[in-house]
C-alpha positions as CSV (number, residue, x, y, z in Angstrom):
1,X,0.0,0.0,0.0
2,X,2.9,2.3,0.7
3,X,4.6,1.5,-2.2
4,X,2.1,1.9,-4.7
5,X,1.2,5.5,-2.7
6,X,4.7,6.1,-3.2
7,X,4.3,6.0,-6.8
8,X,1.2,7.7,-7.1
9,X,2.8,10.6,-5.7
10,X,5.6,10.2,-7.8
11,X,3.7,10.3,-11.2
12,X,2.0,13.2,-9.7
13,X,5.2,15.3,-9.3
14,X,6.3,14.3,-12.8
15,X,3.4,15.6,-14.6
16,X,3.3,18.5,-12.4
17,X,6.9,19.2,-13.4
18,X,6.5,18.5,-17.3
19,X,3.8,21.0,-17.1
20,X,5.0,23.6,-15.3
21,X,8.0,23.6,-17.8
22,X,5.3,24.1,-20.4
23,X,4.1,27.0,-18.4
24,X,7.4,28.8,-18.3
25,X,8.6,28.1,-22.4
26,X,5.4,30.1,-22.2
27,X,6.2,32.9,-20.2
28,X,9.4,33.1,-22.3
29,X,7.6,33.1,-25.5
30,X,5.2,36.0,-23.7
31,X,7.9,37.8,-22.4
32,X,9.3,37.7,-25.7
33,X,6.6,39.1,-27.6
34,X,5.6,41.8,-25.1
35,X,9.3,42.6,-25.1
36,X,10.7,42.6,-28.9
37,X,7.4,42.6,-31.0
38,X,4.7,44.4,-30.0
39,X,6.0,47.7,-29.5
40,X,6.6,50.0,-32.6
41,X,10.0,51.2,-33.7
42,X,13.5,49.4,-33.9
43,X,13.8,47.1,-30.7
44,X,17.6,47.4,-30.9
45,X,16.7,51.1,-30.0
46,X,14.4,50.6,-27.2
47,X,16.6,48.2,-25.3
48,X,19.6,50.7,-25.6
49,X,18.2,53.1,-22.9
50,X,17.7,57.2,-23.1
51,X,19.2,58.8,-26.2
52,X,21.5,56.0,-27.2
53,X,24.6,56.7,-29.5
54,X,24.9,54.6,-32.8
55,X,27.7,52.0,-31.5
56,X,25.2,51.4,-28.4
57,X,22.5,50.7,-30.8
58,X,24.6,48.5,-33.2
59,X,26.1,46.3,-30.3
60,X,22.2,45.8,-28.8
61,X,21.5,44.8,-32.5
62,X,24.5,42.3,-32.6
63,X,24.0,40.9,-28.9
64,X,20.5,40.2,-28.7
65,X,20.7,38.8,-32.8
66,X,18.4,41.6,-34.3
67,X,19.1,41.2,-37.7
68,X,17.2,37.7,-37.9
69,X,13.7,36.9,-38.3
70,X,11.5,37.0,-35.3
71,X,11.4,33.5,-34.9
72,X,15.2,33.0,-34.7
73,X,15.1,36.2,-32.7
74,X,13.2,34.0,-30.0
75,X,15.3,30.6,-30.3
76,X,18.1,32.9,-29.9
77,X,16.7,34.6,-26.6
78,X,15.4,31.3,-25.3
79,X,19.2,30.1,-26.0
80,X,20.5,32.4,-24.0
81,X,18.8,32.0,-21.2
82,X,18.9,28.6,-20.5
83,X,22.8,28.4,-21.6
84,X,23.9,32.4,-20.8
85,X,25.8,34.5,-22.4
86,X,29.3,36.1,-21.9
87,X,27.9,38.5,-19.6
88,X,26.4,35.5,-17.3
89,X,23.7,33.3,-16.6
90,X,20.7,33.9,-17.2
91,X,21.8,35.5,-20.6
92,X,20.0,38.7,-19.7
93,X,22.6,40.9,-21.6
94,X,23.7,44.1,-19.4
95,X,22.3,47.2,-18.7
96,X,22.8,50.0,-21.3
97,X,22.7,52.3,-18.9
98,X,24.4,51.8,-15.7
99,X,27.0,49.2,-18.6
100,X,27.0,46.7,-15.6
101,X,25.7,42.6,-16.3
102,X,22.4,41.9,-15.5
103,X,22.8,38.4,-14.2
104,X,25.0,39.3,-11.1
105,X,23.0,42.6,-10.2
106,X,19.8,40.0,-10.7
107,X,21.3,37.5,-8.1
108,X,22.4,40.0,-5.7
109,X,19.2,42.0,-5.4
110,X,17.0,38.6,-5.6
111,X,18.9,38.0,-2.4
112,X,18.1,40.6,-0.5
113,X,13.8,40.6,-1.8
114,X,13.9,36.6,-0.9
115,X,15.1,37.6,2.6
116,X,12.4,40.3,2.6
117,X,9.5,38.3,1.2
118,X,10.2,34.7,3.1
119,X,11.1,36.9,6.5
120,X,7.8,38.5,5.9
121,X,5.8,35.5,5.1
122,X,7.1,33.7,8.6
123,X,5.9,36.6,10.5
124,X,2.6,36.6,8.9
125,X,2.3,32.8,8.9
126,X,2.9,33.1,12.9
127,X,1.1,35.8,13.7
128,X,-1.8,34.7,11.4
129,X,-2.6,31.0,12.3
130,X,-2.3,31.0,15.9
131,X,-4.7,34.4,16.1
132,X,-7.1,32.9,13.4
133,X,-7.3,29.7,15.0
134,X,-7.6,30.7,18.4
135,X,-10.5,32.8,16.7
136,X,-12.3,30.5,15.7
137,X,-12.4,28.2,18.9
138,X,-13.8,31.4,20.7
139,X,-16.2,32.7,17.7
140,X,-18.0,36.0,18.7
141,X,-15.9,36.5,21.8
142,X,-13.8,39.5,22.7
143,X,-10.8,37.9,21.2
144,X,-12.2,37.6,18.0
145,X,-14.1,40.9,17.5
146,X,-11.2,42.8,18.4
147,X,-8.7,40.9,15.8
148,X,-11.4,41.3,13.2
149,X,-11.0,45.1,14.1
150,X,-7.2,45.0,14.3
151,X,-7.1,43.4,10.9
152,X,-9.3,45.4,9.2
153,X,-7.0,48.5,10.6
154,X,-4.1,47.0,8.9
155,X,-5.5,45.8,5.7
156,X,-6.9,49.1,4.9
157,X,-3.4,51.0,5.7
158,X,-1.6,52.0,3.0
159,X,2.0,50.0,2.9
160,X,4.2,53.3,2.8
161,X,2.4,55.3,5.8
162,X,2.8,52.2,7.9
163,X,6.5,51.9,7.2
164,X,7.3,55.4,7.7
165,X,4.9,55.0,10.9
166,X,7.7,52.1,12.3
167,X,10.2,54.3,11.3
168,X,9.2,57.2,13.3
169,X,8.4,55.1,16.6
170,X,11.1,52.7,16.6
171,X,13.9,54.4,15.1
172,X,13.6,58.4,15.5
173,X,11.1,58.3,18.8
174,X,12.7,55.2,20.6
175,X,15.5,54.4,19.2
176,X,15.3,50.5,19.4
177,X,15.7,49.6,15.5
178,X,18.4,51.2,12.9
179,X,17.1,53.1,10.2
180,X,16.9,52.3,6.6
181,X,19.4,50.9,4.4
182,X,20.2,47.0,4.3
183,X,23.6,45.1,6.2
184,X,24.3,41.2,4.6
185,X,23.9,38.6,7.1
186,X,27.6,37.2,7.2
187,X,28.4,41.0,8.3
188,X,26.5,41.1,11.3
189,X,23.6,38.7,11.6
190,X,22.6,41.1,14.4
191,X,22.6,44.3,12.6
192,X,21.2,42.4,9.6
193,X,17.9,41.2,11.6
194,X,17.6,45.0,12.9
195,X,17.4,46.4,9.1
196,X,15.3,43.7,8.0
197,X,12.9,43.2,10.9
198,X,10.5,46.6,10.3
199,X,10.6,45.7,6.2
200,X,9.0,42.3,7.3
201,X,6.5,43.9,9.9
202,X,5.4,46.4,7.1
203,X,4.9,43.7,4.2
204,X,3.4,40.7,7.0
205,X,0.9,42.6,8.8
206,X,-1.6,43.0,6.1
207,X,-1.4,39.3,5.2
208,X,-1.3,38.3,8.8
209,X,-4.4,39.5,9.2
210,X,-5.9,37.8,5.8
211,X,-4.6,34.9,6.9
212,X,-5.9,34.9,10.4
213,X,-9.6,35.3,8.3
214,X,-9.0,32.8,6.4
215,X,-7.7,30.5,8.8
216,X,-10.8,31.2,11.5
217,X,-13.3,30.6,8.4
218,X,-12.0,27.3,7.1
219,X,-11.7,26.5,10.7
220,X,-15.4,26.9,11.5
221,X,-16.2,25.1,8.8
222,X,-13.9,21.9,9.4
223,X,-14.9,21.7,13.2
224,X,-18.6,21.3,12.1
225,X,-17.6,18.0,10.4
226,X,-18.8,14.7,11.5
227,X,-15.6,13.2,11.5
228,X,-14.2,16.1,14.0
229,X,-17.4,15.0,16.2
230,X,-16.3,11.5,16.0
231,X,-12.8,12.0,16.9
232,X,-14.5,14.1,20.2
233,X,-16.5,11.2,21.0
234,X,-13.5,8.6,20.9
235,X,-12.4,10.7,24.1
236,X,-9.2,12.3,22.2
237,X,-7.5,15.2,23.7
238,X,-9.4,18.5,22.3
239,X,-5.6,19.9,21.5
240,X,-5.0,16.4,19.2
241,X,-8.5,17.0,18.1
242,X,-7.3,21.0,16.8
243,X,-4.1,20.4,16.0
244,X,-4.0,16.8,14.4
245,X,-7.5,17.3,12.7
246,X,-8.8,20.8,12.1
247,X,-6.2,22.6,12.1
248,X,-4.2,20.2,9.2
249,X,-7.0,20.2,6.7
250,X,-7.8,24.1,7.8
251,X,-3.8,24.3,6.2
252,X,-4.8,23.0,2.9
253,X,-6.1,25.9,1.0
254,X,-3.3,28.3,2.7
255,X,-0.7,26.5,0.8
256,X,-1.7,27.9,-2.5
257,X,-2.3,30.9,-1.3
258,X,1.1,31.1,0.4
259,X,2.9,30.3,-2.7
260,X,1.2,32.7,-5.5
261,X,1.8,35.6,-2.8
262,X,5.2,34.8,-2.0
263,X,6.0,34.7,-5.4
264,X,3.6,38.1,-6.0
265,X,5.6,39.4,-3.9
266,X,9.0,38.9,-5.4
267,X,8.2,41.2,-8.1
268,X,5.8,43.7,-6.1
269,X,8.1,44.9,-3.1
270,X,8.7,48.4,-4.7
271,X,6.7,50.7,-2.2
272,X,8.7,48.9,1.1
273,X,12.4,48.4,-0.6
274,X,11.6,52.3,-1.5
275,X,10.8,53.3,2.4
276,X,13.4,51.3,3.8
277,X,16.1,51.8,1.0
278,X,16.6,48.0,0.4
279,X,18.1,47.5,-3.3
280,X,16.1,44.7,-4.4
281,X,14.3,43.5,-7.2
282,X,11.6,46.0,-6.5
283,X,13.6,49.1,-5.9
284,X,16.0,47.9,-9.4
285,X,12.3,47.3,-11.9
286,X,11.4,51.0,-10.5
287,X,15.0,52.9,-11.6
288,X,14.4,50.5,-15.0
289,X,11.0,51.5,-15.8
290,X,12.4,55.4,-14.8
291,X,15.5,55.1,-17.3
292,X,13.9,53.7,-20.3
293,X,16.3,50.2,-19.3
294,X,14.4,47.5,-20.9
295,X,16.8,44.3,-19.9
296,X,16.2,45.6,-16.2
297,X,12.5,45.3,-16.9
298,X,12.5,42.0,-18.7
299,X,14.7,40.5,-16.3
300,X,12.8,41.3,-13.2
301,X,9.6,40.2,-15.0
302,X,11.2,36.9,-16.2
303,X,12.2,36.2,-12.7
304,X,9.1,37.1,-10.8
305,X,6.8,34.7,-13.5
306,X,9.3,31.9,-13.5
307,X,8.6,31.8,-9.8
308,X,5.0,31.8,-9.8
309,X,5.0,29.0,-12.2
310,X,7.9,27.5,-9.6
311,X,6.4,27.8,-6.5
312,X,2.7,26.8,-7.8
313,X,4.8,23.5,-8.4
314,X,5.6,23.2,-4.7
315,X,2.1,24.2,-3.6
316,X,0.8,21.3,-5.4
317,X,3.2,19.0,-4.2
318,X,2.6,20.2,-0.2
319,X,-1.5,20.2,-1.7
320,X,-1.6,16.5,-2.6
321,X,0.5,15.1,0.5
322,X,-2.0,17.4,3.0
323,X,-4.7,16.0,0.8
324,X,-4.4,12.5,-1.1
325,X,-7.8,13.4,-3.1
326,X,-6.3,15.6,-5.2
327,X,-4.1,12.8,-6.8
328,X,-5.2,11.2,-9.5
329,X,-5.0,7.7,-10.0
């Protein structure tokens, strides 16, 4: 019985995998269009920034293979980015207007939103579940009217005033947290948690109070079912009964949803990388989009729908072991 589980699961993860590279030759071939054909005008042009010079334009023509037809245009940009180019992997090309490679600014700024986005999404995930379940085994108490309020406060704040709001009280009024900018771990893992920690209390609380909703809804619902009653009437412990029971199959939709916004995210952190001076992804598609930088653009867009098709990958996975229904036979 185990083994032939073992191999449902494992025919499962294959055809997940062959189609989510499906899904991403898309997104290349999307990208590509949206990129190189739909705009008017010479391409070569737009991707060399503000008023380039002729030798700019004629080595953009000559790197990204202009002179071909579109369709060896795109087997030439899918080429280089599964294989690279002399300027790195992925073959992104450089920026024509700072003249630095994109694949080593991409890596090093994809570091620093990761750190933002997963920091964020471990607050929210601890704040979230605990409040929304504990909501939901006191429903229409205190406890739960007042974190409805609470959450509705900080779902209806606006990102920026509430990270200029922790930057007032905890750095210019008490003094407890440094200010903006950004410290790498191996530095000073202390100073490093100090940067980061207000970033991830401005991005989490929002979610955190989603989640806790969601959470205290699907909770309701799954401690109405008969098999929860059963369980209560074998005589097990009530916390087995939350934790073991409820609370796993409460779990299952928040996997998807954890996934597509964590990978949201890793293109959409542009209002908090901006408060708090981080130079991420979010902070680098913003100076593109302001400087007519086109590789900038494309890269950061490449990256942040590669990882939505990724991480929808893993949410299926987590999906079908939480829940063996959704496998099919």
């Amino acid at each position: 019985m185990g083994g032939e589980c073992i191999c449902v699961m494992g025919r499962y993860i294959l055809r997940r995998l062959l189609w989510t590279l499906v899904v991403i030759l898309i997104v290349t071939l999307v990208t590509f269009v949206i990129f190189y054909v739909l705009p008017s005008g010479d391409p070569a042009v737009r991707f060399a920034g503000k008023e380039p010079t002729q030798q700019v334009v004629a080595q953009v023509r000559r790197d990204l293979g202009l002179n071909h037809n579109v369709a060896v245009q795109y087997l030439l940009y899918l080429k280089r980015l599964v294989v690279g180019d002399k300027y790195g992997w992925p073959g992104l090309g450089f920026s024509y207007t700072t003249g630095g490679a994109i694949a080593p600014q991409l890596w090093q700024r994809a570091q620093i939103t990761l750190q933002l986005v997963l920091g964020a999404a471990v607050i929210w995930m601890l704040i979230g579940i605990p409040v929304g379940v504990y909501a939901a085994l006191k429903p229409r108490s205190a406890f739960d009217r007042s974190s409805l309020l609470v959450g509705l406060v900080f779902i209806s704040t606006p990102v920026f005033w509430l990270g200029m709001l922790l930057l007032w009280l905890f750095w210019a009024t008490l003094g407890w947290l440094p200010g903006t900018g950004y410290v790498t771990f191996t530095t000073d893992p202390v100073a490093w948690a100090g940067h980061m920690l207000m970033p991830w209390l401005t991005l989490s609380l929002a979610f955190a109070a989603i989640y806790a909703r969601i959470i205290r809804g699907k909770m309701l619902d799954t401690l109405g079912e008969d098999y929860i009653r059963t369980a209560r009437a074998k005589g097990l412990p009530e916390r087995r009964v939350v934790t073991h029971h409820a609370l796993r199959a409460s779990l299952v939709p928040i996997v998807t949803l954890l996934a597509v916004d964590i990978a949201t995210l890793i293109g959409g952190t542009v209002v908090v990388e901006d408060v708090f001076n981080l130079q991420g992804l979010g902070s680098w598609v913003l100076y593109g989009a302001q400087n007519q930088d086109l590789p900038i653009t494309l890269a950061v867009t490449l990256v942040a729908t590669i990882a939505v098709s990724l991480l929808s990958l893993m949410a299926d996975v987590i999906y079908a072991y939480l829940d063996p229904r959704v496998r099919p036979r």
